[in-house]
N, C-alpha and C positions, 0 to 999 in steps of 0.2 A: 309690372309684369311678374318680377318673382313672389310678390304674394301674391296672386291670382292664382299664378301656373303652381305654387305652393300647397295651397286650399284646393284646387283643381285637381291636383295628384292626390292630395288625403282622401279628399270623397271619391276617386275612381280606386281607391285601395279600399275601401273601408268596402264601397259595394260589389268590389271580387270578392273578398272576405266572406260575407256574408254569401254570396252565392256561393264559392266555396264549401260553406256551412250549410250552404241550404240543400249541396247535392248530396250533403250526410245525412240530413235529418228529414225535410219537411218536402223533400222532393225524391229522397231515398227510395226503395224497394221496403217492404215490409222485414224488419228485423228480424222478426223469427217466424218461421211457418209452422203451419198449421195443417196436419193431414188426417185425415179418418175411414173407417171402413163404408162401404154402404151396404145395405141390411142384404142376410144370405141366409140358407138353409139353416136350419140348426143339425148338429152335427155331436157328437160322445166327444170329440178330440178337437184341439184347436192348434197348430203347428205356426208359427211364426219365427222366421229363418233370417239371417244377418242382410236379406237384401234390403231391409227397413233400414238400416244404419248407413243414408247418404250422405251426412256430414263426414267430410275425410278430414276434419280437424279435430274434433272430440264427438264421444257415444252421443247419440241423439237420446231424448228423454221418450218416455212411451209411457202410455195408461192404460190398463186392461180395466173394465167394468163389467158386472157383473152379479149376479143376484144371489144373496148371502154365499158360502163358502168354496173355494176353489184351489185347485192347487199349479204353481209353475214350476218346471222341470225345466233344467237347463243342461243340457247333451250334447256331444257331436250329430250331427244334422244323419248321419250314415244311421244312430241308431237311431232316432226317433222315427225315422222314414221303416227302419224293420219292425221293432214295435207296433207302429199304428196298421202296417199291413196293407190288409183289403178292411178295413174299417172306413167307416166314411165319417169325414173328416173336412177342416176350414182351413184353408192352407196363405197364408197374406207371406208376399215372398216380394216387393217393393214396393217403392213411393211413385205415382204417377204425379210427377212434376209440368209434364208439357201440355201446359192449360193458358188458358188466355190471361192476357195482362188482368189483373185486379180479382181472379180465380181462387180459390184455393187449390192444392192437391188433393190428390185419395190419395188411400191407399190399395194396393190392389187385392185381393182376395178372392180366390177361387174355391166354389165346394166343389168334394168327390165324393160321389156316394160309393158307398159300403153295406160294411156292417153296422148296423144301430145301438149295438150294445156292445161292450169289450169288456176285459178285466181290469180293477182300480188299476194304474200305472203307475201310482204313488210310489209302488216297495222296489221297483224295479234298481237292480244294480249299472241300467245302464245311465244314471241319470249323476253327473260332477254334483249338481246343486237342486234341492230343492227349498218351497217358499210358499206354506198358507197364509192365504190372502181371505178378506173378509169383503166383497162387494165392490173394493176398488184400490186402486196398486198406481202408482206414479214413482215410476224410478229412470237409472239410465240404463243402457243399452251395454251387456256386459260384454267389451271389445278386447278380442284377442287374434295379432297376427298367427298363432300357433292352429291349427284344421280349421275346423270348418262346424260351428257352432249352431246351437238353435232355442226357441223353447216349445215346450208341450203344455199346455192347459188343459185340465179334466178338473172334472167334479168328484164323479166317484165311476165312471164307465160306462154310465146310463143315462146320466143325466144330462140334455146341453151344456157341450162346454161355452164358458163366453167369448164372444166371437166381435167385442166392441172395444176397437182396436181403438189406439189414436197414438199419434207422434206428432214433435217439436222439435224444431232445431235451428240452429241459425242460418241466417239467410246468408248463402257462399256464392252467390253473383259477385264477381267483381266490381270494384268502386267504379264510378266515371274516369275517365282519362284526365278530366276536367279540375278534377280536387286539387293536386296538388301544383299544379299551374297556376292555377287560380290563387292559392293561398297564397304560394311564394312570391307571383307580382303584387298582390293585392301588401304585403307588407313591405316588398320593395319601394310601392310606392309611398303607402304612409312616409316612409323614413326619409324619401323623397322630398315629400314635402313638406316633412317638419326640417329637412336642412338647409329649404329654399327660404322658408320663415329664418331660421334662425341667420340663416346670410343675410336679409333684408332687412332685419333687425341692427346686424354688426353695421351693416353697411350709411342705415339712419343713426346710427352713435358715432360714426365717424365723421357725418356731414354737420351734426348736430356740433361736435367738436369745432369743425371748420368756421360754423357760421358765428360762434361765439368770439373763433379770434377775429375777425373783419370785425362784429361788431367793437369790440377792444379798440382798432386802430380808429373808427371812426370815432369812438369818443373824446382820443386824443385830438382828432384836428377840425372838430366842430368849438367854437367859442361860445354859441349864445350870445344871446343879448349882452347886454352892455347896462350899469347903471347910467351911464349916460344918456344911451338910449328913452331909457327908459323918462331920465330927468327932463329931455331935450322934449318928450311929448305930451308935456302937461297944456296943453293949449285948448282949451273948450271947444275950440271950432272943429275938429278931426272926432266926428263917432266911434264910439267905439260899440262893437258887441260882441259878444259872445260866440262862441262855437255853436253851443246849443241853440241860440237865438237865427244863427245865420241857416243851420239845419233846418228850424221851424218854419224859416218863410217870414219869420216877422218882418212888415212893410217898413218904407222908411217914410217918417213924419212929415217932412218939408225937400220935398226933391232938389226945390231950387237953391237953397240955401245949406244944405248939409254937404259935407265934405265927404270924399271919396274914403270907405272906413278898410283901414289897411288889418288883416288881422294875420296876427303872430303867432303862430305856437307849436310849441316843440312836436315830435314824433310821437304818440303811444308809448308808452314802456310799462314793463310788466312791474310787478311789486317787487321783485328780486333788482332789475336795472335801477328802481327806484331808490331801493337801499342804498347799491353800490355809488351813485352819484351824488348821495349825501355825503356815506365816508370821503368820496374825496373832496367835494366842496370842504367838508370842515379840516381835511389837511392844508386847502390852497390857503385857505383865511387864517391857520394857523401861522402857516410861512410869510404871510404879509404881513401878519399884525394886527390886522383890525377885523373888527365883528362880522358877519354872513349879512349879507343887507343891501337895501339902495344908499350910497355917499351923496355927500352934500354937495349941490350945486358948484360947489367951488371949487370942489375936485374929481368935477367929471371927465378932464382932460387928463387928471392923472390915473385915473379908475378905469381908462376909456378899454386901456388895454387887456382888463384882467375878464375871464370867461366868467359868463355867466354860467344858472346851472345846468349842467349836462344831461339831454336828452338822448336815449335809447330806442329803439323801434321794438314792437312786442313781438314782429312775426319776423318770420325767416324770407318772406319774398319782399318784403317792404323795403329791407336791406339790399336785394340785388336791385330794385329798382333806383333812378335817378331822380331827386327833389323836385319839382319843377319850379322852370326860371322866374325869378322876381322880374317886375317891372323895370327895374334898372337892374342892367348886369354888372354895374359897379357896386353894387349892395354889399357889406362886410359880411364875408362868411356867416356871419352869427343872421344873417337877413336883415340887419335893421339899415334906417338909411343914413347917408353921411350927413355930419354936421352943417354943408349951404344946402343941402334942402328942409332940414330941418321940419321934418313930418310929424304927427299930435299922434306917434303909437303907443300902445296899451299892451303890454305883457299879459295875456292871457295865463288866465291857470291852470294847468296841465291838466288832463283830463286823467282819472283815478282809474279808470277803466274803457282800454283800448276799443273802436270800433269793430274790430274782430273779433272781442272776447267772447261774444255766443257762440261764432263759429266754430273759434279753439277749442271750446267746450265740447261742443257736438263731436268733434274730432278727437278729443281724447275721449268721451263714452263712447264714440265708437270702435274705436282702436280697444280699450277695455272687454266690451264685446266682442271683440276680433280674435282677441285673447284666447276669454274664455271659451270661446267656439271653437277657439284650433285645440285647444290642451284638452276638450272634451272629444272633438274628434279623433285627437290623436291618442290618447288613452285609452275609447272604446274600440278604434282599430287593430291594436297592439295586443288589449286583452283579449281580443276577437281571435285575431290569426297566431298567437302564442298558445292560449288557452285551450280553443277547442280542436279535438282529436276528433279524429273517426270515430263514427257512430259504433258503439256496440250495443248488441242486445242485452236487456237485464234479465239474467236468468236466474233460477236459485234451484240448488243443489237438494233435490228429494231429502224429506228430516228423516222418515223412514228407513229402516231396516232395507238397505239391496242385497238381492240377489245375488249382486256382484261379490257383496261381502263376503262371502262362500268359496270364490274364485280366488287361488292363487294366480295373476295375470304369470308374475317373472318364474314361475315354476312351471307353468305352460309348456314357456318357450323354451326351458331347458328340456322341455320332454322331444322337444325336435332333433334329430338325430341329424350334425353339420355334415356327413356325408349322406344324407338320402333325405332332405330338405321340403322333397315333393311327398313324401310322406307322413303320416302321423301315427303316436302308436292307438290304437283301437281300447285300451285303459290306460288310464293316466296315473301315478304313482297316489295324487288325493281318493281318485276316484277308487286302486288298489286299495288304501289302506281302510276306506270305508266296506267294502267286500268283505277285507279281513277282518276287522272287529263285529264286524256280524254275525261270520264262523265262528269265532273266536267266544261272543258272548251266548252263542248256542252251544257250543262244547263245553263250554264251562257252566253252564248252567244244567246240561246234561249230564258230564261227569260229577256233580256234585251229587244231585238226586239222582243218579245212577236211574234216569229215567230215557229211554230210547226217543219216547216222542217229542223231548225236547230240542231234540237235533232233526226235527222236520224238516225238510226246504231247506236246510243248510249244508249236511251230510247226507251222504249215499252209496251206493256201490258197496267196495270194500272198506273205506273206511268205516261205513257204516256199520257193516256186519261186523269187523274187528270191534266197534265199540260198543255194541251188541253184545258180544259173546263177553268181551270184559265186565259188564255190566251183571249178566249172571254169573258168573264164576267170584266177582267181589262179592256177590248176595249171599253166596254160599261159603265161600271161602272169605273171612276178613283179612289173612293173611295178603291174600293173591294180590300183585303186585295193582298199584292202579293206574291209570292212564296220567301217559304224559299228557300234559294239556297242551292247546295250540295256542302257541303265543303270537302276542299280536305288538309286542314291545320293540321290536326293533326288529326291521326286516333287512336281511343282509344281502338279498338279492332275489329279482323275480329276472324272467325270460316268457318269452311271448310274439305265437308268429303274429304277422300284421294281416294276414289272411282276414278279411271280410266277414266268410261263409262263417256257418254254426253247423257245429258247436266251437265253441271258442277256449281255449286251454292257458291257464296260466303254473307255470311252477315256480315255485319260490322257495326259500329260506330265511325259516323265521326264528326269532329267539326271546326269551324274558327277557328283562333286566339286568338280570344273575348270571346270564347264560348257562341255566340249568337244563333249561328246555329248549335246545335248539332241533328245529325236525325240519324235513323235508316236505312239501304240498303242493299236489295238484287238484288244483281250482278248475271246474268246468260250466260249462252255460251252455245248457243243449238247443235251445233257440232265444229267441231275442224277448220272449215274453217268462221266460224262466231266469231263476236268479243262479248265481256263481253257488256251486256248491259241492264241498269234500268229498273229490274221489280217491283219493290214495296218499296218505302220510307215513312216515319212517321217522323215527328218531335218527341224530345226527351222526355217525359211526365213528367214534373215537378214533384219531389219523386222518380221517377221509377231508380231500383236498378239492375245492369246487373254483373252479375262473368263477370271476366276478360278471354282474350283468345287470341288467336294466333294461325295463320298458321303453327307455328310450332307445335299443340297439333293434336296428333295421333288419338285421342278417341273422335273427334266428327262425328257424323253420320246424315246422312239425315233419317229420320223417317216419317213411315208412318202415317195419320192423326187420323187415330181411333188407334194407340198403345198406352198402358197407363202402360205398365208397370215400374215400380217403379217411377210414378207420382198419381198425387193425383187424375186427367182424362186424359183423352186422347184430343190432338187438337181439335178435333172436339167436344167435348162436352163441355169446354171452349170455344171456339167459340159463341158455340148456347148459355151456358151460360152469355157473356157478351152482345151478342144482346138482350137478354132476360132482362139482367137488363140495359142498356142502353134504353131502351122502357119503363122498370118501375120498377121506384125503389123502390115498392114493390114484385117484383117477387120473386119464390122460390129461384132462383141463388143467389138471392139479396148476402148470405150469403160466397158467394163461390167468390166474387172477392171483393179485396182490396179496400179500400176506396180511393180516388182519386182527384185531384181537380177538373182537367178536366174532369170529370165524374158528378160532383158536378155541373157544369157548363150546361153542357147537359142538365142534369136533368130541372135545372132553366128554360135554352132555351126552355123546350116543355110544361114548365107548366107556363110559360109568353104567348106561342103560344097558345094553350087551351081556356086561361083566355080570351085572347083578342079579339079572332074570339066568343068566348061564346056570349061577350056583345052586337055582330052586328049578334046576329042570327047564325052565321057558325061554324058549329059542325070542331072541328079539331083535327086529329087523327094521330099518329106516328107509323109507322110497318117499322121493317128493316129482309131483305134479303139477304141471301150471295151468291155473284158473285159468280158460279161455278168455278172450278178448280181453285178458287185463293189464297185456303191456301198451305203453306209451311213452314216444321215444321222442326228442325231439335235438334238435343239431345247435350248439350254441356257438356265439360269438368266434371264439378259437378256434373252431370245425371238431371240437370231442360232440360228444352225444349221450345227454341223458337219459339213459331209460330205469321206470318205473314199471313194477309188477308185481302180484300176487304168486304165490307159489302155495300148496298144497303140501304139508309134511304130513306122512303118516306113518307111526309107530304099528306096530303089530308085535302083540304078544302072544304066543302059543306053548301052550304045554306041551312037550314032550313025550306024555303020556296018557292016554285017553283018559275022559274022566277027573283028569288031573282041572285044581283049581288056579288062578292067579290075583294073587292078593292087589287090593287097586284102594288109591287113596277115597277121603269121602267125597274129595271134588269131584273123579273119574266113575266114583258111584251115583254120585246124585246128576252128572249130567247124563249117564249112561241108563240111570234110572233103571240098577240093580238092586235086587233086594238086600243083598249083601255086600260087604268089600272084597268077598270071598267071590270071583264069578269063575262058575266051570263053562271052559271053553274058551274060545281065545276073545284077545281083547284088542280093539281097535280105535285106537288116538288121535284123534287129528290136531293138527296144530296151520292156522294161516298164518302167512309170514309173506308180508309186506316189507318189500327191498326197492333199493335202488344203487344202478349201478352207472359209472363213466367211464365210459371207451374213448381211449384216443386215439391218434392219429397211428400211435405207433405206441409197441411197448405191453403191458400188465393191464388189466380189468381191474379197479377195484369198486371196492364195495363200500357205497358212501351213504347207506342207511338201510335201517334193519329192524324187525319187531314182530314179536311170535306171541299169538293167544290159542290157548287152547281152545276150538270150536265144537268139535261133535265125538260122539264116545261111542260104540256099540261092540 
């Protein structure tokens, strides 16, 4: 019973195992799926938005196809939706999973019609990352908890975009209930049943132990024949035959006259018992004296007593079994008869090989077999449910160039601001610094060739016209000082509201390397199809002290010019305040903005201009005016408030006396495009002057940037 129920247990382990394994693999769900578009309009734009990424374990992998060249843009989902507009457009925004058993998914995809043509969206600032692809693209899915992401596909604006979508991912059905039940009894019971075997085995070396000592005692109290015996039956009339003979059936020759044939012979014994009953025959005849053999008639009375040779049984039931009884029960243990009946028997020759021994055989090849079948079953069950794991899909990672690669993911997530979590800022510090060196490499390519249209679409407003007006005045003048350049080397702080609408405003502070050129910049985007570009820069004001900030900070706000709450005025009357005292530093403001170098400097410049024009008769006078609509103020972190402006300086020189002339440098001649240096009549200078100033909460106005170019002369 315990090898049965042993083998019994290994094969009901082996085939949980295996079913185990099979609810992994070959009875599994499909490892990875498989989803696609179905055919839609064609469309200028292709938007495909993070609801395709239903693996909530890793980015799902995706393929765009498409007919030679194309580009993907990777944005917050907010700008791509303002960009595309009323353009009409292929919008694929999930995976439709709930399809019949053996189904694939789609994907979903919906067209909107529009407008058929748009502008390339390739150059656009609102785009983290882009990625020319050439006919077809297999990457992953670039996954960030920080907003709310997407991509845009175009051609060139005109052209269909591709709209042959596909994704992969793995298959995130839960296992069967059944796997690991299954596995864990199915190797319970191997173990099971390899310890019912090995008990059943202990158990047959213990009985096998037992039966060898019974056999021991029985060979001590078996005697055998006798040479007496043996002498006592030489009498012709007593047949003798054979074992083999009596097997055969051989008839007997003369019924009437033949004697009853008694035959003698020991047990079966194996070749091992056979050995051992020689060693001790040849100790007994050693202790007696005389040679191994039949003794002479004449000392058969003395011989009578000594054991013949010793017979063993070859099997272990032979042994529990009882001899059966001779014809006479007074027979000498050894079976032979006593000397008055004196019987003609014949010592048969022990037979070399037991009546059982085929069957022994078959029993140990099968037991060999038994063997090998358990240690093979027991092997392949072990390797089975140790071995094999849950099924995973084999995937391989795009060798290509990702989009992802583009993506700082951990710089993402520090753009989130831990107090206002539900929000995101609307530029991300990558997607800032790529803005900047575009400014950046258009001003510098501008100020070098002092060429205006190099600063296309990246400056405008007044920046522009200050870099304008420097631009003539270096042409003419080599002296005249030249522009600070906009540095893009190290940004030491931007601010920025979170506000949706357009236009969008960013200010910053940027610096070289050196920090030679640290200036003040505001950055604008007047709608979602226009790019970030220089409306108003200051160099850094010697002294001037700015709180620190970040695109990541929630709580800055664009504000309006006359708000003043929790400041000590409002933009606008800091403003008029610092014209007021830059014109004269005794005015009432005087008191209301911070003391400054550059201010100090001013001051000097208009009371040296005064003095000098005084001594040649020419009255000379300072009034400044502010450029309309060119303040912009906005409330930071701290609750101060930066405001940026234009102001309007104008000198006025007048004779004193009619006719009278006033001497003007060749700059003030050649912009005023007089004939002379000498002009009769009076003379009129303007200078624009780009400031910026920080109101706090309480306390002094100062003045945290500043820069004057001489503009127009008449």
């Amino acid at each position: 019973m315990k090898t049965l129920g042993g083998i019994g247990a290994m094969i009901l382990g082996v085939v949980a195992i295996l079913v185990s394994v099979g609810l992994q693999t070959i009875w599994a769900p499909p490892a990875v799926f498989n989803a696609t578009t179905e055919t839609t309009q064609e469309a200028p734009l292709t938007i495909i938005t993070d609801g395709v990424d239903i693996d909530p374990d890793e980015a799902i992998e995706y393929t765009v196809r498409g007919e030679g060249d194309f580009t993907l843009m990777y944005g917050q989902l907010r700008d791509i939706e303002a960009w595309v507009g009323d353009a009409a457009h292929n919008r694929i925004d999930g995976v439709n999973t709930d399809v019949g058993r053996g189904e694939d998914p789609s994907v979903n995809i919906t067209y909107v019609d529009g407008q058929a043509e748009v502008p390339n969206p390739v150059t656009s600032d609102l785009w983290l990352a882009t990625q020319e692809v050439t006919d077809e693209v297999t990457q992953r899915w670039t996954r960030t908890d920080a907003g709310e992401w997407a991509l845009l596909i175009a051609v060139d604006g005109t052209a269909p975009a591709p709209a042959d979508f596909s994704v992969s991912w793995v298959n995130v059905e839960p296992n069967s209930p059944l796997i690991v039940p299954l596995m864990i009894a199915g190797i319970a019971l191997v173990i099971i049943g390899i310890a019912l075997l090995i008990w059943r085995f202990i158990e047959f070396r213990r009985r096998a132990k037992r039966t060898s000592g019974r056999r021991a005692v029985q060979r001590g109290d078996y005697t055998g024949l006798t040479a007496a015996d043996v002498m006592a039956g030489s009498e012709p009339t007593t047949q003798t035959l054979s074992v083999e003979q009596i097997e055969a059936g051989e008839p007997v020759q003369d019924p009437d006259t033949d004697q009853a044939t008694e035959v003698v012979a020991g047990l079966p014994i194996t070749e091992d018992d056979q050995l051992a009953d020689e060693d001790e025959l040849a100790v007994r005849d050693s202790a007696a004296g005389e040679p191994t053999g039949v003794d002479e008639p004449a000392d058969a009375e003395k011989t009578a007593d000594q054991p013949a040779a010793d017979v063993q049984p070859a099997d272990d039931d032979d042994l529990d079994e009882e001899h059966p009884d001779d014809d006479d029960d007074n027979d000498a243990p050894g079976g032979s008869s006593t000397p008055d009946d004196e019987p003609n028997t014949e010592h048969l020759p022990l037979l070399d090989e037991p009546a059982d021994k085929d069957h022994s055989e078959d029993k140990k090849d099968n037991g060999g077999f038994l063997r090998r079948t358990v240690t093979a079953l027991s092997a392949m069950g072990l390797a089975i449910g140790l071995g094999v794991g849950p099924a995973h899909a084999a995937t391989e990672s795009p060798t290509e160039e990702d989009i992802s690669d583009q993506v700082d993911q951990d710089q993402l997530e520090e753009e989130v601001d831990p107090e206002e979590p539900d929000t995101f800022p609307l530029v991300v510090d990558a997607q800032f610094g790529q803005i900047l060196d575009a400014v950046a490499a258009a001003t510098e390519q501008g100020d070098q060739d002092l060429d205006v249209d190099a600063l296309t679409g990246r400056v405008t407003g007044h920046a522009l016209r200050s870099r304008q007006d420097s631009y003539r005045n270096h042409a003419i003048d080599e002296e005249y000082p030249i522009r600070i350049p906009v540095a893009s080397d190290e940004i030491l702080a931007t601010w920025m509201d979170r506000d949706e609408s357009f236009p969008r405003t960013i200010y910053a502070v940027t610096s070289d390397a050196e920090g030679s050129a640290t200036q003040l910049l505001v950055l604008r985007q007047e709608d979602a199809r226009s790019q970030y570009q220089l409306i108003q820069n200051a160099p850094f004001a010697p002294g001037a002290e700015l709180p620190a900030g970040s695109l990541a900070d929630h709580n800055v706000v664009d504000m309006a010019n006359d708000e003043s709450t929790d400041l000590v005025m409002s933009p606008d009357a800091a403003v008029e305040a610092l014209a007021d005292y830059l014109t004269d530093p005794e005015a009432e403001s005087a008191d209301q903005i911070a003391d400054n170098e550059w201010i100090d400097m001013i001051h000097e410049h208009q009371a040296n201009l005064e003095e000098t024009h005084s001594e040649n008769d020419i009255d000379a006078s300072v009034t400044r005016t502010l450029f309309e609509d060119s303040v912009t103020s906005v409330r930071l972190p701290n609750g101060s408030a930066l405001v940026f402006g234009t102001m309007n300086s104008l000198e006025s020189l007048t004779p004193q006396e009619e006719g009278a002339t006033v001497d003007v440098t060749d700059l003030v001649q050649e912009v005023g495009e007089f004939p002379s240096s000498s002009h009769e009549g009076q003379v009129r200078i303007r200078y624009r002057e780009q400031f910026a100033l920080l109101i706090p909460a309480d306390g002094e106005v100062s003045l945290a940037g500043y820069e004057t170019v001489l503009s127009t002369v008449d």
